[in-house]
C-alpha positions in Angstrom: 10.2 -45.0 29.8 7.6 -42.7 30.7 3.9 -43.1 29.4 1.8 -40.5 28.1 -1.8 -40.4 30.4 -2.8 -40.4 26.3 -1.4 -43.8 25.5 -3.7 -46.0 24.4 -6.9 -43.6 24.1 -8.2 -42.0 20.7 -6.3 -39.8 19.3 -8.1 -36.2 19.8 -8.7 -33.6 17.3 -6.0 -31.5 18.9 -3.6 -34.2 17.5 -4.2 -34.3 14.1 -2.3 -32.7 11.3 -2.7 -29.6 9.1 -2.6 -31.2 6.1 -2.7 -28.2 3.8 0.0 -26.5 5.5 2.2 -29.7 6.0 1.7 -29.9 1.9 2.4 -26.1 1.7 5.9 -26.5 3.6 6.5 -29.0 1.9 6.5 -26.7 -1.3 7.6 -23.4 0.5 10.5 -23.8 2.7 13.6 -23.6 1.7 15.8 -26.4 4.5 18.6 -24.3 6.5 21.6 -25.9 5.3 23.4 -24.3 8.9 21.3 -26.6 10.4 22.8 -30.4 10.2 18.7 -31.5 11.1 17.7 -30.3 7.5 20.7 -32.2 5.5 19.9 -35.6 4.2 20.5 -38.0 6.6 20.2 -41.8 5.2 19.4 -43.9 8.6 18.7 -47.8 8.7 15.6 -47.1 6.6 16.7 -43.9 4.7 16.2 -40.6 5.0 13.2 -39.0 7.2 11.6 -35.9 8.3 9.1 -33.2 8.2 7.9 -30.3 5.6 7.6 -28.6 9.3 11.2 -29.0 10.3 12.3 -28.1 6.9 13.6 -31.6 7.4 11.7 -33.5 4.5 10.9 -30.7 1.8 10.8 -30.8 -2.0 14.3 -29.6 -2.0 14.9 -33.0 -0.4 13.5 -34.9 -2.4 14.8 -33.5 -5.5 18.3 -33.7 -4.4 17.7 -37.2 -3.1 16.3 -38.7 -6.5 18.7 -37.0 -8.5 21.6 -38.4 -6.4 20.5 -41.8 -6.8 20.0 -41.6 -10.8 23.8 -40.5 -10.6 24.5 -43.4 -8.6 22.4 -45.9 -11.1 24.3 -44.3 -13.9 27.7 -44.5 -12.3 26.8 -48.1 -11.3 25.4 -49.2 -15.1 21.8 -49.7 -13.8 19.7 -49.4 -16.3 16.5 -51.7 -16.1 13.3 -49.8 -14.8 13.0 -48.9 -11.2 9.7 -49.8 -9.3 8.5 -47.0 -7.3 6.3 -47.3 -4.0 4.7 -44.8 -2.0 2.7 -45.5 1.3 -0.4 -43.2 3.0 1.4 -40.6 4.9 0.3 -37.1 3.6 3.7 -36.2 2.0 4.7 -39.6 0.2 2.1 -38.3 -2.8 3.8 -34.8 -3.4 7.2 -36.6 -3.1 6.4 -39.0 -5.3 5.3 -36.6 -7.7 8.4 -35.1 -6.9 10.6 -38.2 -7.5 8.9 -38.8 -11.1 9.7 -35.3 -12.3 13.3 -36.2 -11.6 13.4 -39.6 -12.8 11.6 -38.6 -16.0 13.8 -35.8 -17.1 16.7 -38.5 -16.1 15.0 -40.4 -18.7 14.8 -43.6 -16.2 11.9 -46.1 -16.9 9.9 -46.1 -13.5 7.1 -48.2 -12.9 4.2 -46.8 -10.3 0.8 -48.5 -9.3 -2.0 -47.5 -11.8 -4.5 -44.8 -10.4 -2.4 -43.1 -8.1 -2.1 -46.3 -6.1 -0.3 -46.8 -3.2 2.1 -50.1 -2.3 3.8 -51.8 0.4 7.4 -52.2 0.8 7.6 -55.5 0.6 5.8 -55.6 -3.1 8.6 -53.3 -4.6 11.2 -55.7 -3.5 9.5 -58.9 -4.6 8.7 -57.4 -8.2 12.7 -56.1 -8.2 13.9 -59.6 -7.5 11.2 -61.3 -9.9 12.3 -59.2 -12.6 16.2 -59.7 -12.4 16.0 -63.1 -11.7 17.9 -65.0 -14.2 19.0 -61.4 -15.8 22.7 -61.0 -16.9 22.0 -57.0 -17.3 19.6 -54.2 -17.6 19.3 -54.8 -13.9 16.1 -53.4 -11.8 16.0 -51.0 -8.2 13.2 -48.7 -6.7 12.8 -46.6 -4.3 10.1 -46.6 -1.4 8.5 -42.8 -0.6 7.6 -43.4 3.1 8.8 -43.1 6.4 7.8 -46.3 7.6 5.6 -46.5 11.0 6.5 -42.5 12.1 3.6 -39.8 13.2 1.3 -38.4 9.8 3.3 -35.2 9.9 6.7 -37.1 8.3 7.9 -37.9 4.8 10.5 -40.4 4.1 12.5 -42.0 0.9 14.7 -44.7 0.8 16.1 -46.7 -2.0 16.4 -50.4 -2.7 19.1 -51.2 -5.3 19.0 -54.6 -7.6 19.3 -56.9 -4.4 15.8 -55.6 -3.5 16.5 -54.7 0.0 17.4 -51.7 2.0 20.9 -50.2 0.6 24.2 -50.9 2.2 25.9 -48.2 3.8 28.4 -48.0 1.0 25.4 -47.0 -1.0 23.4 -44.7 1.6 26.8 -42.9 2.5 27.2 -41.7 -1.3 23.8 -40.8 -2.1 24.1 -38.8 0.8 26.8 -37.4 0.3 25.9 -36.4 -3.2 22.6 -35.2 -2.3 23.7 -32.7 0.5 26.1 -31.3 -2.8 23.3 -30.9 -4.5 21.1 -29.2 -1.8 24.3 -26.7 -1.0 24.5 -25.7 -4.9 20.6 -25.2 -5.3 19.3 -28.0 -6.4 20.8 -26.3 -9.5 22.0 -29.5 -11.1 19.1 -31.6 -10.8 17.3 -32.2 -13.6 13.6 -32.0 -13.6 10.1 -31.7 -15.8 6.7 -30.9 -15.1 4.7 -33.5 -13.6 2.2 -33.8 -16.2 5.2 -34.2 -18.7 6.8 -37.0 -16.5 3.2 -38.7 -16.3 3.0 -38.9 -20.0 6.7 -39.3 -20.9 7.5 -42.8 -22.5 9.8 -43.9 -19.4 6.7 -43.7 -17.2 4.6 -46.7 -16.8 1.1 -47.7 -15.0 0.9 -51.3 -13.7 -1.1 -53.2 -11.2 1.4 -54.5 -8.1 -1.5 -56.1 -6.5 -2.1 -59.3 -8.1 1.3 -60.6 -9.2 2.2 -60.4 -5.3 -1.0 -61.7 -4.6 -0.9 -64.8 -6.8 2.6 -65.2 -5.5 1.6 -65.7 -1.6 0.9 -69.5 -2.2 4.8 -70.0 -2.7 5.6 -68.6 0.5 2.8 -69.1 3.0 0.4 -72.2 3.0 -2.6 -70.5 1.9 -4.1 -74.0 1.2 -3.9 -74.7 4.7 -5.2 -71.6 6.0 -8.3 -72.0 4.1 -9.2 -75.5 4.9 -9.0 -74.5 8.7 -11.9 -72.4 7.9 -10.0 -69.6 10.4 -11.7 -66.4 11.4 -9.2 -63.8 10.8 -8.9 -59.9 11.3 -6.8 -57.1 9.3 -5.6 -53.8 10.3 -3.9 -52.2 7.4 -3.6 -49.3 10.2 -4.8 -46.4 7.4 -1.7 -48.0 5.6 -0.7 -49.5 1.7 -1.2 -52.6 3.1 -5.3 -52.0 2.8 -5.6 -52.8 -1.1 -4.5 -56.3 -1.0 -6.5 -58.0 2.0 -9.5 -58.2 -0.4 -8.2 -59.8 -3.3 -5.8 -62.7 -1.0 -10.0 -63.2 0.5 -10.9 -63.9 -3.0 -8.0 -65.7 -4.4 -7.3 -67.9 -1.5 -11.3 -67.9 -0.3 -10.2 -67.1 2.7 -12.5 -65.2 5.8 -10.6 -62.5 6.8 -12.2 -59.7 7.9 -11.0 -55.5 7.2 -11.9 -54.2 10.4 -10.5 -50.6 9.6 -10.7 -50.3 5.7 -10.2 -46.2 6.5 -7.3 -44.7 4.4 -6.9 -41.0 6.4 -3.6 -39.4 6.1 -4.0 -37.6 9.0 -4.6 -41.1 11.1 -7.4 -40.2 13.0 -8.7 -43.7 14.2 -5.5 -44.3 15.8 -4.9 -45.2 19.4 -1.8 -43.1 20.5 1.4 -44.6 21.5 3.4 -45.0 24.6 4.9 -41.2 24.0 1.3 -39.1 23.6 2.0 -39.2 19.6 -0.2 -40.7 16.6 2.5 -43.4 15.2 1.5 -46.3 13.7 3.3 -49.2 14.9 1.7 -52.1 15.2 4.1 -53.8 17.6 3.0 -50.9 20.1 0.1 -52.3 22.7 -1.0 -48.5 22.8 -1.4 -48.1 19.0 -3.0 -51.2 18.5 -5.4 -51.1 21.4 -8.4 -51.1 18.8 -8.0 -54.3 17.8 -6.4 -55.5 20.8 -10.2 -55.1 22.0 -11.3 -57.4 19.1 -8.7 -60.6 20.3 -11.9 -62.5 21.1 -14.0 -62.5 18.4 -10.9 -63.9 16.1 -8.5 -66.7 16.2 -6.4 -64.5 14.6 -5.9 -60.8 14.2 -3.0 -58.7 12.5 -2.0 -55.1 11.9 0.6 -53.6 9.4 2.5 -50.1 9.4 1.7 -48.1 6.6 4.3 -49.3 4.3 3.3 -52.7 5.6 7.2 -53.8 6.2 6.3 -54.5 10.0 3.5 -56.3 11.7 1.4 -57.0 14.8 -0.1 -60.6 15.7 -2.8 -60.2 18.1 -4.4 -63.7 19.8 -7.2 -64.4 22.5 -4.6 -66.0 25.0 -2.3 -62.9 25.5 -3.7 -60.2 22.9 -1.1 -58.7 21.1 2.2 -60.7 21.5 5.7 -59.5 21.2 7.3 -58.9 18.3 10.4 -60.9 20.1 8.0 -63.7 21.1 6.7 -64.2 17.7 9.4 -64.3 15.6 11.0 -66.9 18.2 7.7 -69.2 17.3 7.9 -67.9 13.9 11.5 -69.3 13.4 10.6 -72.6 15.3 7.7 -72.9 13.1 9.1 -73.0 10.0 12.6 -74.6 10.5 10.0 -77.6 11.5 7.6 -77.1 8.9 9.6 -76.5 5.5 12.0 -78.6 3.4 15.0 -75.9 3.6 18.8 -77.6 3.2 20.0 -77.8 6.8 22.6 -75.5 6.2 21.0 -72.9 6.4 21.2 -69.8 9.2 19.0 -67.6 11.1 19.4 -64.0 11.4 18.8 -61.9 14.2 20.1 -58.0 15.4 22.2 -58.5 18.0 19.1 -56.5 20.0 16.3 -59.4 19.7 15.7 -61.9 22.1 18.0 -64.5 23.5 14.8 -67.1 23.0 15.3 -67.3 19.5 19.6 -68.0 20.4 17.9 -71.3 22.2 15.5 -72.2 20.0 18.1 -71.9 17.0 20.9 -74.2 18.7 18.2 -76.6 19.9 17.0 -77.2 16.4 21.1 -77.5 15.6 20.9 -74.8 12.8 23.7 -71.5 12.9 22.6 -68.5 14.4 23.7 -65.1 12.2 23.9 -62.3 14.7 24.1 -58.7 13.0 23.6 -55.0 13.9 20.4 -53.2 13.5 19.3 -52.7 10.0 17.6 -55.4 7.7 20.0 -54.8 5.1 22.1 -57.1 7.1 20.2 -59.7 5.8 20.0 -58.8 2.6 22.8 -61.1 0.7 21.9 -64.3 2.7 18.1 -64.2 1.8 19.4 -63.4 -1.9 21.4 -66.7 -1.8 19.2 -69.2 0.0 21.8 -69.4 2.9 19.6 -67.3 5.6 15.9 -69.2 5.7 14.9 -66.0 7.8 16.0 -62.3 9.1 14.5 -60.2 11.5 14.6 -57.3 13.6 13.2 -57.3 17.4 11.0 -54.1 15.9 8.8 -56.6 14.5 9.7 -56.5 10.7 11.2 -59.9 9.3 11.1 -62.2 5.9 11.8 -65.6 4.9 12.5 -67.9 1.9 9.7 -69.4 -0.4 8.9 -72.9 0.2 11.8 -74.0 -2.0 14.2 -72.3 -0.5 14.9 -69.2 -2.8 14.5 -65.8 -2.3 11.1 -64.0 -1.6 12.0 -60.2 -0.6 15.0 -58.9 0.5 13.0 -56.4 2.2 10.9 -57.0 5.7 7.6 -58.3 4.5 4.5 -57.7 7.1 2.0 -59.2 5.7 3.7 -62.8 5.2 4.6 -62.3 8.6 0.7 -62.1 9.3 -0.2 -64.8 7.4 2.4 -67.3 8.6 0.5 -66.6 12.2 -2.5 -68.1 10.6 -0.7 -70.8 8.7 0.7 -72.2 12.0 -2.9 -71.8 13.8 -4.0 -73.5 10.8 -1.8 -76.7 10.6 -0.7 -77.1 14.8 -4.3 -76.0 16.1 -2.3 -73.8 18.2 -1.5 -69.9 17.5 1.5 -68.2 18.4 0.7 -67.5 21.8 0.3 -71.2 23.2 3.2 -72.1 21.1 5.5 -69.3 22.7 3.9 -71.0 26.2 6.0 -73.8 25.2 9.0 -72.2 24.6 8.9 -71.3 27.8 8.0 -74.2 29.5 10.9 -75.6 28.0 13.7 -73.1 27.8 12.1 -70.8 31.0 10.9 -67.6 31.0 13.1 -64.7 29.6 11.7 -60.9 30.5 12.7 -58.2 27.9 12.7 -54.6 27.7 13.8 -51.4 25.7 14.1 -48.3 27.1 15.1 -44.3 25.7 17.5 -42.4 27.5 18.4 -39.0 27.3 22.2 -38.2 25.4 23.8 -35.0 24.3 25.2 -34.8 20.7 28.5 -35.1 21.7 27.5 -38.8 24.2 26.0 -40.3 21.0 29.4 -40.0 18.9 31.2 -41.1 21.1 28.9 -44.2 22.1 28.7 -45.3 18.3 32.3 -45.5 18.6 32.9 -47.6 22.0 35.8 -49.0 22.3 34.9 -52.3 24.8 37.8 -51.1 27.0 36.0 -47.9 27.5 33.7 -50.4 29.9 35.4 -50.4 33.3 32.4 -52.1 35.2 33.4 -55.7 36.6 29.8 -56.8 36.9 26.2 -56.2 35.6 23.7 -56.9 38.2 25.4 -58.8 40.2 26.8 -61.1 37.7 30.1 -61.1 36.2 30.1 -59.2 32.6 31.3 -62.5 30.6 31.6 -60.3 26.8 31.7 -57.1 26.0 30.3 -56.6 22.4 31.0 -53.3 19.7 30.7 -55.4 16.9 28.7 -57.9 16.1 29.0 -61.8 16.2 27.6 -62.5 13.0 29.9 -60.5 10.4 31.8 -58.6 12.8 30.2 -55.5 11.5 30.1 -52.0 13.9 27.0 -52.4 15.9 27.4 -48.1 16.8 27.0 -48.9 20.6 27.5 -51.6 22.7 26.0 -54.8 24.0 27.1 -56.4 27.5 26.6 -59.9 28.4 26.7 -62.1 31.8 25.3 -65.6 32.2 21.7 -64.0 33.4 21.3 -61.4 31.2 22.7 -58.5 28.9 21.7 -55.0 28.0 22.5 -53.2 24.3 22.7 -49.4 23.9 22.9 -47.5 20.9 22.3 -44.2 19.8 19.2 -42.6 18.2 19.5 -41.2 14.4 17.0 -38.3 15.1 16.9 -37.7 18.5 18.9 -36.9 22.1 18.9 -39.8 23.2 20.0 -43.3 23.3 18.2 -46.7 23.3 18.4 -49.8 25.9 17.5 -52.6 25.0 17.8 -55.4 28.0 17.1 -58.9 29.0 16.8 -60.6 32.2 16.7 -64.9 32.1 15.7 -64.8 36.3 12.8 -61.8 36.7 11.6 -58.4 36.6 13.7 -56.9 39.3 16.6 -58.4 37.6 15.4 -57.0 34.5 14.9 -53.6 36.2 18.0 -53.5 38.1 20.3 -54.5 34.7 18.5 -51.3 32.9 19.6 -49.1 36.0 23.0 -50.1 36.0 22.9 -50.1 31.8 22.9 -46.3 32.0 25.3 -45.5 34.7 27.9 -48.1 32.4 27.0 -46.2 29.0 27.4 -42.5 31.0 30.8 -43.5 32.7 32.0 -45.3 29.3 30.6 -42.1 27.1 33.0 -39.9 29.6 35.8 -41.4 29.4 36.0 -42.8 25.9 
């Protein structure tokens, strides 16, 4: 992967977004329906894009939000649908947006009060509160943001009455629906002005903040968190997340510290990533290199994307620790620390590391191996029988302490405070405990890597047959299983994972752009590491030929 001489330093002025003319395309142009980049394209997270693509533009959104209020209606949900925005510049006009076309569709939709923003997370916590016990009128929402991408993008995504991400049953037909729409106009999608929808009787103002707030002791310890008397740091990085580290400090009495309270939606106080651009991720060294400089002044520091469904643990030992590494302690930590059944499983993506495959089998509990996507997780964290999901791109959830559902959704900021909670009871953070993973299971070097692939190569690697891999050997090592679905539920993983006794490599296409992601992992070093990645592509290019 190459990196950017930019990576890691302020982000210059140069950088930043127009933000009157990303709201002015946003308004303006019209998407070029020739153009298969400015159709709705529902990924793992929904769709995304840019007002300066023609890729995320009014037109979208309209057609997107009147496709899923056919969907509700053809489906018989009727309840209210919680909607969420983040901080990127174009989740407020699309929000806007959304409400004109939920209002005229006469759909009850609750918003934050004040033009508020909200996580993720918060949305599918109130969804699950609110059917719990219900027989009918069942609850959804939708989520305007494009997750962790540059300031310049806009994204939507909807969460039906499970709470989490839609299944791609459900993505496939709103799409599908919504591109009809955008090809006829728009002409069938209903609409009102926004002041009407603001003061239409389906539109409610309520407070998100302190019902998930008050609600944090049934998942996290916060008891034990604030008897350690822990010095802790937040980064909302500019995102939703910001509004709620405040009141868990005064509900919980807790001393954690807002060291970047800034809400900018061009993103200026960010670091840049790996690839030169502003993105907030806060599993990215580069992007969190801010408070990656603050590791020693707190036992514990933590950062969250701007819809707050991902986060970064930073510690003094190591700084900030991989998103593989922690949930690996994570997972340890609470399958020795709550009073779950023992029958529960774990879920991983088939792309996480193989330290959380050990720790799993040492502890004796079943290991639930899925493709990429969260909504892989979503029925087992419904029913109690998966204690915890997550993805190696550092977004995860888990059950409350008595073994029901909490979200269905990644949450980022339980995530966070779990890292303090186990500082808090073991007197060791997440660092020191992943030492002794280590020490007991060895060390395991991981990687992922981009790599470039026409159109045409990414097809036909999301539809691998394992016979289209004629290579013996991976590194030296004898290829033991060839993987194009996964373990777990036997689902399509769109690529292809390859596995020998000392390692493995997983390739699967990118939604958006030409090329294709690696992800690798060596269990003997580096150059093994280095040498599986090099072979990794010349397997995916000769299988992508032939298939």
């Amino acid at each position: 992967m190459t990196i950017s001489p930019a990576a890691g330093k302020p982000a210059t002025k140069e950088m930043l977004i127009d933000l009157s003319r990303l709201e002015r395309e946003y308004y303006e142009r019209r998407p070029d329906l020739v153009d298969s980049t400015q159709l709705v394209h529902f990924g793992t997270s929904g769709h995304r894009g840019s007002s300066l693509h023609g890729s995320f533009t009014e037109a979208h959104v309209l057609a997107i939000t009147q496709a899923i209020c056919d969907y509700r209606q053809g489906q018989g949900i009727d309840g209210p649908l919680y909607m969420a925005k983040d901080t990127h510049a174009l989740s407020g006009p699309a929000q806007r947006t959304a409400l004109e076309v939920l209002a005229a569709n006469g759909v009850t939709t609750i918003i934050q009060k004040n033009d508020g923003v909200t996580p993720t997370p918060v949305i599918s916590r109130a969804i699950l509160v609110y059917n719990r016990d219900r027989r009918e009128h069942f609850a959804d929402g939708i989520g305007i943001t494009p997750s962790h991408n540059p300031p310049e993008d806009g994204g939507i995504k909807y969460n039906p009455p499970n709470g989490g991400p839609a299944d791609v049953e459900v993505t496939k037909w709103i799409e599908q629906r919504a591109n009809a729409l955008l090809r006829q106009g728009n002409v069938s999608a209903k609409r009102i002005t926004y002041a009407s929808a603001m003061q239409a009787s389906t539109t409610y103002q309520d407070d998100f903040v302190m019902p998930y707030v008050n609600d944090l002791r049934n998942v996290v310890d916060m008891d034990a968190i604030r008897a350690a008397g822990l010095k802790l740091a937040a980064d909302p990085l500019g995102g939703a997340a910001e509004p709620y580290w405040e009141p868990i400090n005064t509900v919980y009495h807790l001393d954690i510290d807002v060291v970047n309270p800034t809400i900018d939606p061009t993103f200026s106080f960010m670091t840049v990533d790996h690839d030169g651009k502003i993105r907030m991720d806060p599993s990215s060294s580069y992007a969190m290199a801010r408070l990656v400089d603050l590791k020693d002044r707190y036992r514990i520091a933590f950062a969250n994307d701007p819809d707050a469904d991902r986060h970064g643990v930073v510690v003094p030992s190591v700084g900030l620790i991989n998103a593989n590494h922690y949930q690996a302690v994570a997972i340890r930590y609470l399958l020795t620390h709550r009073k779950w059944s023992d029958q529960v499983a774990v879920g991983k993506t088939l792309v996480s590391s193989s330290m959380i495959d050990r720790v799993v089998n040492m502890l004796g509990y079943e290991l639930y191996e899925t493709p990429v996507g969260f909504k892989w997780f979503v029925p087992g964290l419904l029913n109690g029988s998966l204690c915890f999901g997550g993805e190696e791109s550092a977004g995860a959830s888990f059950l409350r302490h008595d073994g029901t559902v909490w979200t269905t959704d990644k949450d980022g900021l339980i995530m966070d405070l779990l890292a303090a909670e186990m500082t808090a009871r073991t007197s060791k953070d997440p660092g020191e405990h992943y030492d002794e993973l280590q020490a007991e299971f060895g060390k395991l070097y991981y990687m992922r890597i981009d790599a470039p692939a026409t159109p045409e190569q990414k097809v036909k690697l999301a539809k691998l047959s394992p016979d289209a891999v004629a290579a013996p050997k991976l590194a030296g090592d004898l290829i033991r299983t060839k993987l194009t679905a996964a373990p777990g539920n036997n689902a399509p993983i769109g690529g292809l994972k390859v596995m020998t006794d000392n390692g493995w490599f997983a390739a699967r296409p990118s939604g958006t752009e030409n090329i294709y992601k690696i992800y690798a992992e060596s269990f003997k070093d580096e150059n093994h590491l280095r040498t599986i990645l090099q072979e990794a592509q010349k397997i995916v290019s000769d299988a992508v030929s032939i298939a």
